[in-house]
C-alpha positions as CSV (number, residue, x, y, z in Angstrom):
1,X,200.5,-0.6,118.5
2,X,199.8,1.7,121.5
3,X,198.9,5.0,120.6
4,X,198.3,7.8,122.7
5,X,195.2,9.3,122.1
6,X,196.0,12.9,122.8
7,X,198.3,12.9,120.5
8,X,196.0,11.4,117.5
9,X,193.4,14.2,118.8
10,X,196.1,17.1,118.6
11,X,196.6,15.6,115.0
12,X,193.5,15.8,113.9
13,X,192.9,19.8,115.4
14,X,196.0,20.5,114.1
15,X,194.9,19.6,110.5
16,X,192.8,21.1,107.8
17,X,189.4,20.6,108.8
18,X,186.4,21.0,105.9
19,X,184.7,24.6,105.7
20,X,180.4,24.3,105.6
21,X,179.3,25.5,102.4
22,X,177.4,28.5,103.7
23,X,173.7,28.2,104.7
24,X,174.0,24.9,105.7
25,X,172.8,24.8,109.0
26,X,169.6,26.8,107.9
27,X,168.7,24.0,105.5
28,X,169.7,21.0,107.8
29,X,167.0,22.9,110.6
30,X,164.7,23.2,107.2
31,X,165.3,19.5,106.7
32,X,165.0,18.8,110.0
33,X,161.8,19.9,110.5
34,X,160.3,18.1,107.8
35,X,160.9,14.9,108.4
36,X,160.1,15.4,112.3
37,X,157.7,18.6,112.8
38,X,156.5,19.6,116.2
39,X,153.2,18.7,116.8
40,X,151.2,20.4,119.4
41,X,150.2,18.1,122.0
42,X,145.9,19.1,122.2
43,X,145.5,16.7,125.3
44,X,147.5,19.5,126.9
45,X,145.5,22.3,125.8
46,X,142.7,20.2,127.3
47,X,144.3,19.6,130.3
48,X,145.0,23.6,131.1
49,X,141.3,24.3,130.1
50,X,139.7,21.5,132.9
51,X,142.1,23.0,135.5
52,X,141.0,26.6,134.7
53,X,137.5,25.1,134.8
54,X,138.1,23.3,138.2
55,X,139.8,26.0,139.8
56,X,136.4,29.0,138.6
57,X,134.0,25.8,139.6
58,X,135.9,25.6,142.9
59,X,135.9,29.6,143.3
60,X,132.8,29.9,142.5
61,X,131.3,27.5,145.1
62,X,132.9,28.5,148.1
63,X,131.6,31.9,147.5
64,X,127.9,30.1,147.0
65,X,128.9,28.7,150.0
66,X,130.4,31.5,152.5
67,X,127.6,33.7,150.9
68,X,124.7,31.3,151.8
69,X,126.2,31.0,155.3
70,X,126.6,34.8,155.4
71,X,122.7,35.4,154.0
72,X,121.3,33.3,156.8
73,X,122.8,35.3,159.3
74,X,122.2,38.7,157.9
75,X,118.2,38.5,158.8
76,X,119.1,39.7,162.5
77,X,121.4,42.7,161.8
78,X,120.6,46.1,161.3
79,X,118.9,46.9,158.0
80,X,119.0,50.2,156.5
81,X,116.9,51.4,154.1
82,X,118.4,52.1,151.1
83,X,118.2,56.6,150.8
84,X,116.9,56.5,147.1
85,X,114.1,54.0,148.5
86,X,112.4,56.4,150.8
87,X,114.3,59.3,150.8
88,X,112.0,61.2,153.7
89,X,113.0,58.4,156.3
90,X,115.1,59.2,159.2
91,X,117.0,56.6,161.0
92,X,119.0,57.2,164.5
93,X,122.3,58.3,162.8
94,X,121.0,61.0,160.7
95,X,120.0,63.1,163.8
96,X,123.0,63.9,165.2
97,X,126.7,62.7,164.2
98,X,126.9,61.7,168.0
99,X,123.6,59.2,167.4
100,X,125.5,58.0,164.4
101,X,128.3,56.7,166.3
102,X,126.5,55.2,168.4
103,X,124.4,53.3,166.3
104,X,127.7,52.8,163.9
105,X,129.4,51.1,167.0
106,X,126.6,49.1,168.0
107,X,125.6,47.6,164.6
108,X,129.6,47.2,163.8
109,X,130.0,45.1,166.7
110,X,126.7,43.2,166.2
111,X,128.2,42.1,162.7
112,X,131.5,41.4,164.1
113,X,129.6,38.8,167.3
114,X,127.5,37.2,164.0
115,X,130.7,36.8,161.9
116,X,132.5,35.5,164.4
117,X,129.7,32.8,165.8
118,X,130.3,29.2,165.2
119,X,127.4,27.0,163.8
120,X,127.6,23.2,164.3
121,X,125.1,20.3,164.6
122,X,125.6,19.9,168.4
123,X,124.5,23.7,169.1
124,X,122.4,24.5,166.1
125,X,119.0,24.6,168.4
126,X,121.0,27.5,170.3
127,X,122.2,29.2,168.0
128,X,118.6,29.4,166.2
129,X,116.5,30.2,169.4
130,X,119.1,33.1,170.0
131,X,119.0,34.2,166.4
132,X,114.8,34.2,167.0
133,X,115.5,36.7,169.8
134,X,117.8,38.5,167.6
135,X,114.9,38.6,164.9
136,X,112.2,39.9,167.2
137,X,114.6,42.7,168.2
138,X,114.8,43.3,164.8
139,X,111.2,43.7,164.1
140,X,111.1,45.9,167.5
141,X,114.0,48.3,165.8
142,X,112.2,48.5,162.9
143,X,108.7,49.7,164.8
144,X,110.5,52.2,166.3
145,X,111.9,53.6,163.4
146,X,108.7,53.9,162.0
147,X,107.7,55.4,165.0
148,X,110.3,58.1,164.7
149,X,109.4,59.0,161.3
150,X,105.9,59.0,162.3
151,X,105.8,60.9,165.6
152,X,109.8,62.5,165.2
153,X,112.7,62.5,166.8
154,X,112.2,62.0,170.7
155,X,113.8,61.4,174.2
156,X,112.0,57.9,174.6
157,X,112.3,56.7,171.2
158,X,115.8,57.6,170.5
159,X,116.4,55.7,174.1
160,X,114.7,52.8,173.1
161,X,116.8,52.6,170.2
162,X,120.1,52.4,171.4
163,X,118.8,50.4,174.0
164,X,117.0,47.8,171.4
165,X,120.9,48.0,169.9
166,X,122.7,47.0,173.3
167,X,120.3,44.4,173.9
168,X,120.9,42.7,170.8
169,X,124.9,43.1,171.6
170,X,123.9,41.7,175.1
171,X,121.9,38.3,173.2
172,X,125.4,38.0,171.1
173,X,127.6,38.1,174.2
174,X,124.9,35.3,176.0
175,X,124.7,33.4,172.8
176,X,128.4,33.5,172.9
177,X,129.2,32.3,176.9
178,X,126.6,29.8,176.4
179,X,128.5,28.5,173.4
180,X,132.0,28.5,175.0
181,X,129.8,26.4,178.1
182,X,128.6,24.4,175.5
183,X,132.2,23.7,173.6
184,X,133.8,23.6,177.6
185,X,131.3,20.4,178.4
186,X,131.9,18.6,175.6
187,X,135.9,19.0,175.9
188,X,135.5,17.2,179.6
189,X,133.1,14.9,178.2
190,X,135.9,14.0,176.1
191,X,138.7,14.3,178.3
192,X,136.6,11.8,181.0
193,X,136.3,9.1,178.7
């Protein structure tokens, strides 16, 4: 009663096997979908539009965010007047490409010190009575750019200019050591306990 199985299987290649009347696998797929169709799953449409939703929400409030953050700051830097505004206004750079390099360098580096400044709870009160100073030098800039569209281009203004720019570099750099004092205290505070 013990057959070998490879041998039945060699039998059974070996014979005649049925030919498909042609088309039949097109009408078993037809068939086939019939009695079980696809259906689209809609709860995962609705899952790929509340992720494209979370991720635009999510976007869109870190840049609410970084932008607020960034807004608050911008009061104290250098603010140009925009040429269509008052076209008959001269600033520092337009007298000379020198002055405009100057100015360029100091109002670059200003930006960079306010980007770079780290605002917490522990040294808000700093950072705000720095960013005062910062404002009043602001409104000082701004008086003596009015003054040198007024009266025009002079030694002293043009001197109190730049210099009203490196002093609000100089406020940065202060606001900054007094910072990394600040940060330095806390870390031994820390470290002592």
């Amino acid at each position: 009663m013990a057959q070998d199985l490879r041998e039945l299987f060699k039998k059974e290649r070996d014979g005649d096997m049925p030919k498909m009347r042609p088309g039949h696998k097109e009408r078993f797929h037809e068939r086939l979908q019939k009695e079980f169709p696809q259906r689209r799953k809609p709860w995962i449409i609705l899952l790929k539009i509340a992720a494209s939703v979370l991720i635009l929400i999510g976007i869109g409030t870190y840049y609410f965010i970084t932008g607020k953050s960034k807004a608050t700051l911008k009061t104290s830097v250098v603010e140009k007047e925009a040429p269509m505004e008052k076209s008959n206004d001269i600033s520092l750079g337009d007298l000379s490409p020198d002055l405009k390099k100057v100015e360029n360098y100091y109002v670059a580096n200003i930006n960079f010190e306010l980007s770079k400044l780290e605002v917490s709870k522990e040294n808000k009160a700093i950072v705000a009575s720095f960013m005062d100073q910062l404002a009043t030098l602001n409104a000082e800039y701004k008086k003596l750019n009015a003054e040198l569209n007024l009266i025009g281009p002079n030694d002293q203004t043009i001197t109190a200019l730049i210099k009203n720019l490196q002093l609000r570099l100089q406020v940065l750099h202060r606001l900054k050591e007094k910072l990394n004092q600040l940060k330095s205290s806390k870390n031994e505070e820390v470290i002592s306990m």
